[in-house]
C-alpha positions as CSV (number, residue, x, y, z in Angstrom):
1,X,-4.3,31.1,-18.3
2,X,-7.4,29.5,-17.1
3,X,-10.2,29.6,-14.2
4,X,-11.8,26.4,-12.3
5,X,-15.3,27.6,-10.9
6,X,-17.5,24.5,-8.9
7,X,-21.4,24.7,-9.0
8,X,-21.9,22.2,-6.1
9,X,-25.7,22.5,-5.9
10,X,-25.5,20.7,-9.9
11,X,-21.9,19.2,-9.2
12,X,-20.6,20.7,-12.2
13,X,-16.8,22.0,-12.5
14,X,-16.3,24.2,-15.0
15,X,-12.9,25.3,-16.5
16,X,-12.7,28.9,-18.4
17,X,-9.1,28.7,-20.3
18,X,-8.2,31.8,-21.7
19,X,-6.4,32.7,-25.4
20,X,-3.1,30.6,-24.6
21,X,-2.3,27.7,-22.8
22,X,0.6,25.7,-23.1
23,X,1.4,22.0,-22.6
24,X,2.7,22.7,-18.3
25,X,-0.8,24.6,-18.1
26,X,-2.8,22.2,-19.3
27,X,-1.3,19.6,-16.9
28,X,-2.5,22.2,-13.9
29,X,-5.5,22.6,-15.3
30,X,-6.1,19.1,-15.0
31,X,-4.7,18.8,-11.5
32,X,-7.2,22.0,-10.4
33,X,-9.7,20.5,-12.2
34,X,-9.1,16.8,-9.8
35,X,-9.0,18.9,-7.0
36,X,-11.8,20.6,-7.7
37,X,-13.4,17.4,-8.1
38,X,-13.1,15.7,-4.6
39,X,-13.7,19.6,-3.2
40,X,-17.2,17.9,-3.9
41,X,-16.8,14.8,-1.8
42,X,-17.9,11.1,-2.4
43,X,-18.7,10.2,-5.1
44,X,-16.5,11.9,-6.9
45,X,-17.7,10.2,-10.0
46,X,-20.9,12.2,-9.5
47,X,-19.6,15.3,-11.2
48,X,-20.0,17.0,-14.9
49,X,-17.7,19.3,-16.2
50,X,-18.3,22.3,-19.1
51,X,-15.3,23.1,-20.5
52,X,-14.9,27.0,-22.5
53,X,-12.9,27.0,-24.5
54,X,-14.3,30.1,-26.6
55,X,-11.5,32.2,-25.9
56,X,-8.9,29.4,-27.0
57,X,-7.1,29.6,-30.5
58,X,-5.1,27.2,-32.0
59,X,-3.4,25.2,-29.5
60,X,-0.4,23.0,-30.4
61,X,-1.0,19.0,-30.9
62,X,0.9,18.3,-27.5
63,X,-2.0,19.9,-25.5
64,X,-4.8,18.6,-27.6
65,X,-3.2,15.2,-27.4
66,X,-2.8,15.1,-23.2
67,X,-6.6,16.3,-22.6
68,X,-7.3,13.3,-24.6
69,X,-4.8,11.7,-22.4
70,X,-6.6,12.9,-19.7
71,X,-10.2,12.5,-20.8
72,X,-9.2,8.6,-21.6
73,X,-6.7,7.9,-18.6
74,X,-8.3,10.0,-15.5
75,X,-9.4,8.3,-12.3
76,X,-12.1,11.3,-11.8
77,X,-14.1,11.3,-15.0
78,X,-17.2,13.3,-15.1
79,X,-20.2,11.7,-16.3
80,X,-21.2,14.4,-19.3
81,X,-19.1,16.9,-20.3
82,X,-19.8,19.8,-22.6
83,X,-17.2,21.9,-24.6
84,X,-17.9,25.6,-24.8
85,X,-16.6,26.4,-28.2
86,X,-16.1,30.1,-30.0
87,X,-15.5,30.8,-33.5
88,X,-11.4,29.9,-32.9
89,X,-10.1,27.4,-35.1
90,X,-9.2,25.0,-31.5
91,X,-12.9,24.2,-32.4
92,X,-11.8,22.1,-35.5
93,X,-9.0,21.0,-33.6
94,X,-11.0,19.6,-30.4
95,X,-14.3,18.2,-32.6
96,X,-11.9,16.3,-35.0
97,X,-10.4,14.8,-32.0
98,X,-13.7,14.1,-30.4
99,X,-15.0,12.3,-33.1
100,X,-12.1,10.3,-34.1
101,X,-10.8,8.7,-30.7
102,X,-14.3,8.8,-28.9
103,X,-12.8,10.1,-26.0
104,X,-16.1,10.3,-23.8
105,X,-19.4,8.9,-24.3
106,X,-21.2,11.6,-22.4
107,X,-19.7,14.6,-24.3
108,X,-21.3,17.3,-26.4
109,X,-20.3,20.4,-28.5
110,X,-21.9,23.3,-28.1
111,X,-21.6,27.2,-28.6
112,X,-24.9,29.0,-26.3
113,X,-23.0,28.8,-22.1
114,X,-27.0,28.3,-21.1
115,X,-27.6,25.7,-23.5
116,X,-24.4,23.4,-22.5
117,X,-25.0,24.0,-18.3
118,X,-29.0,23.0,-19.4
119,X,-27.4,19.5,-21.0
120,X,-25.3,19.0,-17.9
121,X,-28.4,19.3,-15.5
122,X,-30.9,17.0,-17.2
């Protein structure tokens, strides 16, 4: 389960997943999250994106390893994005990842909403 929610005054799409998602999900997810995207018009390159994940627990390695499909492969990247994280163990799961195959330049961890959607402004 999950929500896709567009601030078009910042340009920020922001995707709430919920406790589960599995692997067909996350590939809606991504296509809601595209059309959210050009629901902002040109450029669509001109977009950031805070992903929460606080309600997410451990997901299986299929899903972690299409959003870094995604994150690497996508022809609408955002320019900053900023994960959402609770206290679930997909945290571990989504920072190791992260870290090890630098998916995005422009991408931060955090665990305050107001904090991350600051980030994204500036």
């Amino acid at each position: 389960m999950y929500t896709v929610e567009v601030d078009r005054r910042h340009r920020i799409v922001m995707l709430i997943i919920g406790a589960n998602l599995d692997a067909d999900e996350g590939w809606e997810l991504q296509t809601s999250k595209n059309n959210a995207v050009r629901s902002l018009g040109p450029p669509a390159s001109d977009h950031s994106t805070l992903m929460d994940i606080r309600q997410l627990r451990i997901q299986p390695q299929e899903l972690i390893h299409a959003f870094v499909d995604y994150s690497q492969n996508t022809k609408l990247p955002s320019k900053k994005v900023a994960i959402l994280f609770g206290e679930g163990t997909s945290r571990m799961q989504f920072r190791r990842i992260i870290q090890s195959e630098n998916v995005i330049a422009k991408m931060e961890l955090f665990t305050d909403r107001d904090e991350a959607l600051a980030w994204l402004k500036a």
